[in-house]
C-alpha positions as CSV (number, residue, x, y, z in Angstrom):
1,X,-29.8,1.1,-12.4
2,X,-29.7,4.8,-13.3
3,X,-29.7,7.3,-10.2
4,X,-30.6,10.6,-10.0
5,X,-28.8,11.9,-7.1
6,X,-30.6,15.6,-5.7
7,X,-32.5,16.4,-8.2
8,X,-35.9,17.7,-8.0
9,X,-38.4,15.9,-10.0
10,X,-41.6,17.5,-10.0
11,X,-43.5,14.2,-11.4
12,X,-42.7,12.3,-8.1
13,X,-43.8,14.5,-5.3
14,X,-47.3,13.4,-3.7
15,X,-49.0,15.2,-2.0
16,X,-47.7,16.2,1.5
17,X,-49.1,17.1,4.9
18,X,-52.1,19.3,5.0
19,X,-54.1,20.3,8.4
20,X,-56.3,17.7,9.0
21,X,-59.9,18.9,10.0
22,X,-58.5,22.3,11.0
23,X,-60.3,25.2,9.0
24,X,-57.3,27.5,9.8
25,X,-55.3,25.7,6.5
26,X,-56.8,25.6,3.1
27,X,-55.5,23.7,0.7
28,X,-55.3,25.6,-2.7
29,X,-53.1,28.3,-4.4
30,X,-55.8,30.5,-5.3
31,X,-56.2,32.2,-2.1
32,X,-56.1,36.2,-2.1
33,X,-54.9,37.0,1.7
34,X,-52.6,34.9,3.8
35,X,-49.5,33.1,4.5
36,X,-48.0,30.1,1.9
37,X,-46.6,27.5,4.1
38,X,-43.9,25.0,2.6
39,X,-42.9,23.1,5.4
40,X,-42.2,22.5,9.2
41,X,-39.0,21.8,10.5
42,X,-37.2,22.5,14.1
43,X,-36.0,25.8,15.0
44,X,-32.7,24.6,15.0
45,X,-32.4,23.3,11.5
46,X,-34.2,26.9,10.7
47,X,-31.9,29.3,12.5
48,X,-29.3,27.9,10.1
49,X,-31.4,29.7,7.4
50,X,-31.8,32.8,8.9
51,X,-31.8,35.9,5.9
52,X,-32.3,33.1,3.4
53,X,-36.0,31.9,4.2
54,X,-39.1,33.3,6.1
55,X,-40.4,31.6,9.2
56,X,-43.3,31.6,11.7
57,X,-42.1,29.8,15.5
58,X,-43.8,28.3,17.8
59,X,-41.8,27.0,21.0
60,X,-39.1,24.5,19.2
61,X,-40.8,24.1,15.8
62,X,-41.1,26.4,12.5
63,X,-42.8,26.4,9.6
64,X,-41.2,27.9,6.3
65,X,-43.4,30.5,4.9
66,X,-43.5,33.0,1.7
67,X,-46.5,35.6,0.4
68,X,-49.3,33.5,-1.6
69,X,-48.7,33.5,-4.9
70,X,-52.3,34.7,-5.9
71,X,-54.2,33.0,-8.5
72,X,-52.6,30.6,-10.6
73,X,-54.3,31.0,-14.1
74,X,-51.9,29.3,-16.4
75,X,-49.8,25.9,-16.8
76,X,-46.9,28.0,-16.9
77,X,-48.0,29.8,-13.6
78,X,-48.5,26.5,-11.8
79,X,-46.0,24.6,-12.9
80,X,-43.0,27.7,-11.9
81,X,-44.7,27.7,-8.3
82,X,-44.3,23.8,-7.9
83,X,-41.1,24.5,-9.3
84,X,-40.5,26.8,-6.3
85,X,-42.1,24.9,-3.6
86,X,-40.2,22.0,-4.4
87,X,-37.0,23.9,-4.4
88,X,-37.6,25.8,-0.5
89,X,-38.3,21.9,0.5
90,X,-35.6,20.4,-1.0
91,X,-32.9,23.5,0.5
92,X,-34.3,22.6,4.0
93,X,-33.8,19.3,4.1
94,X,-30.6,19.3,2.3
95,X,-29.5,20.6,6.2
96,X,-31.7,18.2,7.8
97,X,-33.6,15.3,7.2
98,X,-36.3,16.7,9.7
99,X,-38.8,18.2,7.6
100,X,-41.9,17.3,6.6
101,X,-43.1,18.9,3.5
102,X,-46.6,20.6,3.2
103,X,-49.3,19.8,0.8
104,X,-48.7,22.3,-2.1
105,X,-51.1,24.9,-2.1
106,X,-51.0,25.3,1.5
107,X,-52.5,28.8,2.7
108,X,-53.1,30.4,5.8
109,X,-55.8,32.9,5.6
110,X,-55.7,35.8,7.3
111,X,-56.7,39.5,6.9
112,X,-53.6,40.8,7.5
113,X,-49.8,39.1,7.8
114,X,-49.9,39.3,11.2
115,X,-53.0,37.5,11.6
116,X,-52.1,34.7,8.8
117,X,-48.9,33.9,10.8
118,X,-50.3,34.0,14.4
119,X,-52.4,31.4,12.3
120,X,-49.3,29.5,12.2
121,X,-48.9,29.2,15.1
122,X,-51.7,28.4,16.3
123,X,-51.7,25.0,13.8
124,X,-48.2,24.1,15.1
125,X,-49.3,24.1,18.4
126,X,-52.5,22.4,17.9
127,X,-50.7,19.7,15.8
128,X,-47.5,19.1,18.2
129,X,-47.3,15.7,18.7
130,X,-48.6,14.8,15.3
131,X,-45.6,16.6,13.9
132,X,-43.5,15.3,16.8
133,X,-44.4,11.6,15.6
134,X,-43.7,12.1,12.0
135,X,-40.0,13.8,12.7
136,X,-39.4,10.6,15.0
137,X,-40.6,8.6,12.3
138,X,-38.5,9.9,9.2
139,X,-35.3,11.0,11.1
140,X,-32.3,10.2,9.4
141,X,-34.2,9.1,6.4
142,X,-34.2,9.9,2.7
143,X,-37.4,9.1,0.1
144,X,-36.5,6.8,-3.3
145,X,-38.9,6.0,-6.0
146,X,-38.5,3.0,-7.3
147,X,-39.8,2.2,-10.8
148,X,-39.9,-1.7,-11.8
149,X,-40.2,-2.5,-15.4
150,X,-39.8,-5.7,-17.9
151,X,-38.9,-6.1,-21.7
152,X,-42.3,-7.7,-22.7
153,X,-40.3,-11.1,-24.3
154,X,-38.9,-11.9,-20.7
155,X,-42.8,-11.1,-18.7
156,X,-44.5,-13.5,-21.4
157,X,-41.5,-15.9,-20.8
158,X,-42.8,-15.6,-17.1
159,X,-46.3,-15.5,-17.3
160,X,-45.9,-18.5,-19.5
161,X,-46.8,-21.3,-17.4
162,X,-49.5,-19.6,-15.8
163,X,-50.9,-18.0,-19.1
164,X,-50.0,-20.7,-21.9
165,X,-52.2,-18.4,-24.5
166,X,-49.3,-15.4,-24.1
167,X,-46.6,-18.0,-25.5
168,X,-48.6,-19.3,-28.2
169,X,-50.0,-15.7,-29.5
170,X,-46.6,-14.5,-29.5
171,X,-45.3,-17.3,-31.4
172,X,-47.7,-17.2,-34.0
173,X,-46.6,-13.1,-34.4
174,X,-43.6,-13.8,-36.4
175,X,-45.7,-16.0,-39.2
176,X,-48.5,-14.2,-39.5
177,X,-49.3,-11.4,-42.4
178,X,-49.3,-8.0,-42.0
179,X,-52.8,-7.7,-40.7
180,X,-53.2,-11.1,-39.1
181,X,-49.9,-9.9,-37.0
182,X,-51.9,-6.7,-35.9
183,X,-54.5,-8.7,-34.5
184,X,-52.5,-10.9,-32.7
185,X,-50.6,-8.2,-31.2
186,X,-54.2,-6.7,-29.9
187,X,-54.6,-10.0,-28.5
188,X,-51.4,-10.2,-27.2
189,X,-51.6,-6.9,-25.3
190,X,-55.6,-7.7,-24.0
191,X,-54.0,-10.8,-22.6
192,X,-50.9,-8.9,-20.6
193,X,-53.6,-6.6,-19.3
194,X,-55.6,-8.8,-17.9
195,X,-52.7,-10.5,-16.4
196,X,-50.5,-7.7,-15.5
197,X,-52.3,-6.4,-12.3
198,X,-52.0,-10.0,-10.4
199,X,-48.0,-10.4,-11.0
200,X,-47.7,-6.8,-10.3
201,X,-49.3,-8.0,-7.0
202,X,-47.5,-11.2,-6.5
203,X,-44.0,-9.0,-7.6
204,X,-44.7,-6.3,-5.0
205,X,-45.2,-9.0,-1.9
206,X,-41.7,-11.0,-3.3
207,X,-39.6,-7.6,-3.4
208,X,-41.4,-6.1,0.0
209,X,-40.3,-9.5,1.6
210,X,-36.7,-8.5,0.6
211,X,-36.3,-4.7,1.2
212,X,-38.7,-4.6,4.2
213,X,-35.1,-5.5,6.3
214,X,-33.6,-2.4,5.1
215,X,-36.5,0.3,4.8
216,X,-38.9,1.9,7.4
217,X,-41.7,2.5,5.0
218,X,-43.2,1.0,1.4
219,X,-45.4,2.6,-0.1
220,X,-47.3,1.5,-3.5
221,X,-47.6,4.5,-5.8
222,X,-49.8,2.7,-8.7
223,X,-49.7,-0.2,-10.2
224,X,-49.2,0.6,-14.3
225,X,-51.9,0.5,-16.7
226,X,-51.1,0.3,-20.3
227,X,-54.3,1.5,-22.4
228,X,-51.6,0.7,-26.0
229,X,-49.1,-2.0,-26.6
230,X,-45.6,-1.6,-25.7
231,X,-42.8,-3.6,-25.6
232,X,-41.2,-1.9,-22.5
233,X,-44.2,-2.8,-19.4
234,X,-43.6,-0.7,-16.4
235,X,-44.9,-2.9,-13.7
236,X,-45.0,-1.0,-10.5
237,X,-43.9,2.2,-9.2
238,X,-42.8,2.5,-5.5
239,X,-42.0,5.1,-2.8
240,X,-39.6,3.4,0.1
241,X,-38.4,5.2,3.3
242,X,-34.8,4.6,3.7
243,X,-32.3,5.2,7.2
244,X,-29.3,6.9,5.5
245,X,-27.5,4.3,7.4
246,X,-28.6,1.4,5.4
247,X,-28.9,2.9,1.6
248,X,-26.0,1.1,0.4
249,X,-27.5,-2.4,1.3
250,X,-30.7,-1.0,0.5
251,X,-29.3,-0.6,-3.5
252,X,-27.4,-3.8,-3.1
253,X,-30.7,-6.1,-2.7
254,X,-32.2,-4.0,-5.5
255,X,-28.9,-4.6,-8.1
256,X,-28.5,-8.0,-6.6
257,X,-31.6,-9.6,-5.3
258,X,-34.2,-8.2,-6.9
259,X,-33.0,-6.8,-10.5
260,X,-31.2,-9.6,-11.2
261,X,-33.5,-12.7,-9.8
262,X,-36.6,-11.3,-11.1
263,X,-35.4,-10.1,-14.5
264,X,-36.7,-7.2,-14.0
265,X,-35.4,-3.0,-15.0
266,X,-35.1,-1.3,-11.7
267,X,-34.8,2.4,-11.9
268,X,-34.3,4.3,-8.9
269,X,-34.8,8.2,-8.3
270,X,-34.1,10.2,-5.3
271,X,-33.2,10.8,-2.5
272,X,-36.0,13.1,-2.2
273,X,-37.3,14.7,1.2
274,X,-39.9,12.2,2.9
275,X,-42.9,13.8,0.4
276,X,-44.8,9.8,1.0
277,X,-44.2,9.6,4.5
278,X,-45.5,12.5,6.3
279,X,-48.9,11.9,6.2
């Protein structure tokens, strides 16, 4: 079960926060005045990064700010500024686990710097207890991403009995000619298609009723959808809210419980800041 420990990977970060119905945020890096806003964290946690990041205060809360980047007009562009966002979220909460990330892109518009950051403000006030809600409900808490995948010989072997068709297509692989055995392999993946979505259900509800002890929050990224056959399925990619306290038991059920009784490839990435959560 491989583990990435601190790193940032770009790929995994959902959206975050964004002002909710408030016209004082806009979402989008394109902006040509303003304030970008990375995330809001308490003014304790920030005064630890005092000369090393810019914020904006308002009573005991702060959000981490920078200059907008301007337009982003190339991949290249985009990708170095997610790149950068990623990196100001991950160096706050590497000194506390109370930060909620913004949405990326997040701008405050404002004629003037002063303006955009009294803009700040004014959002941090407005959305308090939102904020104070969210802290209460990720403190002490680290993001993992949780990928769940099967050799395809052991998921026929288990969708067997409920799919006879799967075993007998697959047996009839190894006699078949050259062609006939493209066919069949069509056939074959048409058939784990159809089927894949159910026990990706049915897989989700048996490992939630096993990590739901030792997590605060599960969320299902996608279910995977294979549009060519393969003979490594990824089944279900999740995002699970974790008390530092209880990671070690958390990664014991998944070696243990789940990896091993379901026959399944569990690969876990994080800890991440609570990117899932915050919403």
């Amino acid at each position: 079960m491989p583990l990435d420990h601190r790193s940032i990977d770009l790929t995994h970060a959902p959206p975050a926060l964004r002002a909710e119905g408030d016209p004082i945020a806009e979402q989008g890096a394109t902006a040509e005045t303003g304030c970008y806003a990375f995330c809001v964290a308490p003014l304790e946690v920030l005064t630890k990064l005092t000369g090393e990041l810019d914020y904006v205060v308002a009573a005991d809360l702060g959000a981490v700010i920078g200059s907008h980047p301007g337009p982003l007009q190339t991949e290249k562009a985009l990708h170095a500024w997610v790149q950068h966002h990623a990196a100001i979220v991950q160096r706050v909460w590497e000194i506390s686990s109370d930060v909620i990330p913004l949405q990326f892109g997040t701008i405050f518009k404002g004629e003037t710097e002063a303006a955009a950051h009294s803009l700040v403000r004014r959002w941090l006030d407005l959305e308090r207890e939102r904020l104070a809600d969210i802290m209460a409900r990720i403190h002490g808490c680290e993001e993992y991403g949780v990928a769940v995948s099967y050799d395809q010989p052991e998921l026929i072997a288990r969708l067997a009995d409920e799919v006879p068709e799967l075993a007998e297509v697959n047996a009839k692989i190894g006699e078949a000619t050259a062609g006939q055995s493209y066919l069949l392999r069509i056939r074959l993946h048409d058939l784990l298609a159809r089927h894949l979505e159910n026990y990706a259900a049915k897989t989700y509800r048996w490992m939630f009723e096993r990590i739901s002890g030792v997590t605060r929050g599960v969320c299902v990224d996608r279910l995977q959808r294979h549009e060519q056959p393969t003979t490594d399925i990824a089944l279900l990619k999740l995002s699970c809210l974790v008390a530092c306290s209880q990671t070690v038991e958390f990664f014991r059920i998944l070696t243990e419980d789940v990896e091993r009784a379901s026959g399944s490839k569990i690969c876990v990435t994080g800890p991440w800041p609570p990117y899932s959560f915050v919403s």
